[in-house]
N, C-alpha and C positions, 0 to 999 in steps of 0.2 A: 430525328435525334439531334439533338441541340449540340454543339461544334465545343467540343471538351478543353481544345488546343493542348493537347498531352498526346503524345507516342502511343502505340500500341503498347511498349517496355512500361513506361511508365503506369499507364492505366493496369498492366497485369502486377506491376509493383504493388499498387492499392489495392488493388482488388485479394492479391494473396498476404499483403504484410500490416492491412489494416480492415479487412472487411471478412475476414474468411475466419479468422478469430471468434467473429462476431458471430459465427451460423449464421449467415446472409444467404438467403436463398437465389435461386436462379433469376426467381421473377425480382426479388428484390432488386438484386444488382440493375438488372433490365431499370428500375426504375432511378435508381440511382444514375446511367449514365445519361439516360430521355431528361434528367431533370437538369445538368448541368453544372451540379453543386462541389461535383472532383476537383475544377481548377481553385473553387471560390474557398473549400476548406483548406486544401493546400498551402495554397497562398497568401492567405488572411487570417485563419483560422486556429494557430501553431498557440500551444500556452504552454511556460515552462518546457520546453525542445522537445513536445511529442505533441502526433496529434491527440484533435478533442475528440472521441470517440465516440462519447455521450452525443454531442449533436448529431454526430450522425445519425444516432440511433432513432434520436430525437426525428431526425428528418425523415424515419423510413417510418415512425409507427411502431418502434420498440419499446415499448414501455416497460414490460418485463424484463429484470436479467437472472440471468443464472445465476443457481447457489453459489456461496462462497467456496475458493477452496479451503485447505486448511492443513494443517502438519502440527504433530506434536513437540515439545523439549520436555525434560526434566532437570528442574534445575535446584541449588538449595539457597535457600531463604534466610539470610540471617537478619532477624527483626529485631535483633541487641544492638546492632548498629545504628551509628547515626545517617541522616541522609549525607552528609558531607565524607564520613568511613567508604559508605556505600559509594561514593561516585569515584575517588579516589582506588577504589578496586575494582573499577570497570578498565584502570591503564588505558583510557580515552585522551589521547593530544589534546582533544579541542573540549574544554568544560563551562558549564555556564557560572557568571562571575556572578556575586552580588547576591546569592540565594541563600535567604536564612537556614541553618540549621536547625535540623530537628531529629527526633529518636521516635523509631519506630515500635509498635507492642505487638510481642507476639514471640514465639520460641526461637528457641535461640539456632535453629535449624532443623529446618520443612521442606520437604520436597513437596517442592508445588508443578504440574504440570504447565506450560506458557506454550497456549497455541496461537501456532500465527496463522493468519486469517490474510486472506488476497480478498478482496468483492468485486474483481472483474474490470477487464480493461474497459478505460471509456468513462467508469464512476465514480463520480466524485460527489462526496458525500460531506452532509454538514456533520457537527460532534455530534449533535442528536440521532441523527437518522444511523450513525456507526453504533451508538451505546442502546438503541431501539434493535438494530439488527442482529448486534450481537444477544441483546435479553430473546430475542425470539427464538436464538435456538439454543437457551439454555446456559449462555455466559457470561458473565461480569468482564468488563475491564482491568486492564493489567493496574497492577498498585503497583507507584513508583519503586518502589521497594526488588519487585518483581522484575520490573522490566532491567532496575539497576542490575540483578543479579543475572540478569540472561545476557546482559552487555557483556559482564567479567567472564562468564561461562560460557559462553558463546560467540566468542571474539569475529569468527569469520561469517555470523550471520547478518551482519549493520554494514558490511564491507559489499553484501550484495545486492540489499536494497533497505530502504528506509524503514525501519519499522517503531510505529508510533503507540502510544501509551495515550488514550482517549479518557476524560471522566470529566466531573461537574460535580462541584463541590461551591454551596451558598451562592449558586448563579455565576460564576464564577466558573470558565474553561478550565481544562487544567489538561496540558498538554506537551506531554515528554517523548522524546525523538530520540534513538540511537541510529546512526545511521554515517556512512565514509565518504563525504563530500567530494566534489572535483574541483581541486579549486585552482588558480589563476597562479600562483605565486608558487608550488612545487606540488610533491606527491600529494596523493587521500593519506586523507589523519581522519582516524577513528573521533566521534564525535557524540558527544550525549548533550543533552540540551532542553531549557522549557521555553516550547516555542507557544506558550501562549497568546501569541497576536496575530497566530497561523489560525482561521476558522473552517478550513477546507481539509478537510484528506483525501489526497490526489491519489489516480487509480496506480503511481509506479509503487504509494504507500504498501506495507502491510502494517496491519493491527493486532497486536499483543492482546489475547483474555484467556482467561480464567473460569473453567467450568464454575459455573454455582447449582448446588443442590437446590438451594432452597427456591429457584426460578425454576417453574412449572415451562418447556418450552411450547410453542405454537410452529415451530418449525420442524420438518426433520431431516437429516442428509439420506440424498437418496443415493450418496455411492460413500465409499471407504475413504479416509484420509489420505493425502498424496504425502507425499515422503520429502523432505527436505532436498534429497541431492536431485529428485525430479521437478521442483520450484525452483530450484538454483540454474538447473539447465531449460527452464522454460525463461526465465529471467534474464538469461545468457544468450538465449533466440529472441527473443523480445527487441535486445538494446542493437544486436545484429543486426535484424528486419529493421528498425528505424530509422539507424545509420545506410542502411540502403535505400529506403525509399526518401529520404531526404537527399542523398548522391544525384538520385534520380532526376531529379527536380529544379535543383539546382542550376 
């Protein structure tokens, strides 16, 4: 066994706050510590303050991950408004400057269901590969319109993790973020935003869509929806676990 230069603490750090997540099997692990690769992802391997989880996976022969999870809203839709009405009633502190206005078609209030989708620690995904996975099992992409109104309706859902609004329109990304930043200079301010020079969705992302009928799916869920207040407390274990195994290490 190759010389990990890590604690026994530490190594059970990893092994339960970033591999056990993963279904890592026994013999995995086994292989994971013969190889040596714990101190070098640690260490080197850190993007935006978590680890890369995909490599790892990458490193054991995980090519597969598991289904998305997922959780319902019901939210209502007013398509009379303009995008500028719409942002303006999300009561977001931080909003994007310099964004033409426009008017949306459609009634003048719809409840539209907006699920939010997780695809798993570790995956980071390009737009296409999110708008390909969500069509396979049956969804569309949130429309700005949508995600705007789940911002003002949903105030405390963007406070607990990012969640992004994915699509492609004439080649062209088109990519809108609600989400309550940490920032350096005082408290989280609620934040909307078109972060289209972002081409990743990171795995702390969730992603906003929209059942579509008319998409035949190719996929199907093999367990029931998780519930909001059980994503919120897996989210709230998540940032725990990191904060400790970064302590660790340190």
């Amino acid at each position: 066994m190759k010389n990990t230069q890590l604690s026994k603490e530490q190594i059970e750090h990893f092994y339960n706050n970033v591999l056990t997540p993963l279904n890592i099997t026994r013999t995995e692990w086994q292989y994971v510590l013969e190889s040596g690769i714990i101190p070098d992802i640690i260490a080197g391997k850190r993007r935006r303050g978590y680890f890369v989880r995909g490599e790892i996976r990458t490193a054991l022969g995980l090519d597969e991950w598991p289904e998305p999870t997922y959780f319902d809203n019901t939210v209502k839709v007013n398509r009379k408004l303009t995008l500028r009405d719409s942002l303006i009633l999300t009561g977001c502190e931080i909003q994007p400057e310099n964004i033409p206005d426009r008017s949306f078609d459609g009634p003048l209030d719809e409840d539209v269901t907006v699920t939010i989708f997780h695809f798993g620690k570790g995956r980071q995904m390009s737009h296409e590969e999110v708008i390909e996975e969500l069509k396979a099992y049956g969804y569309r992409t949130v429309l700005v319109e949508e995600l705007l109104a789940l911002s003002a309706q949903k105030p405390h859902l963007q406070t607990k993790f990012p969640i992004a609004g994915v699509g492609c329109k004439q080649g062209v990304h088109l990519f809108w973020m609600i989400d309550s930043p940490v920032t350096r200079t005082g408290p989280r301010k609620r934040r909307v935003g078109n972060f289209n020079n972002y081409d990743t969705v990171y795995d702390l992302y969730r992603v906003a869509a929209v059942r579509d009928l008319s998409i035949v799916p190719t996929k199907h869920f093999s367990s029931f929806a998780t519930t909001e207040e059980k994503e919120v407390q897996f989210v709230d274990a998540e940032y725990a676990a990191m904060e400790s195994a970064y302590r660790s290490v340190e």
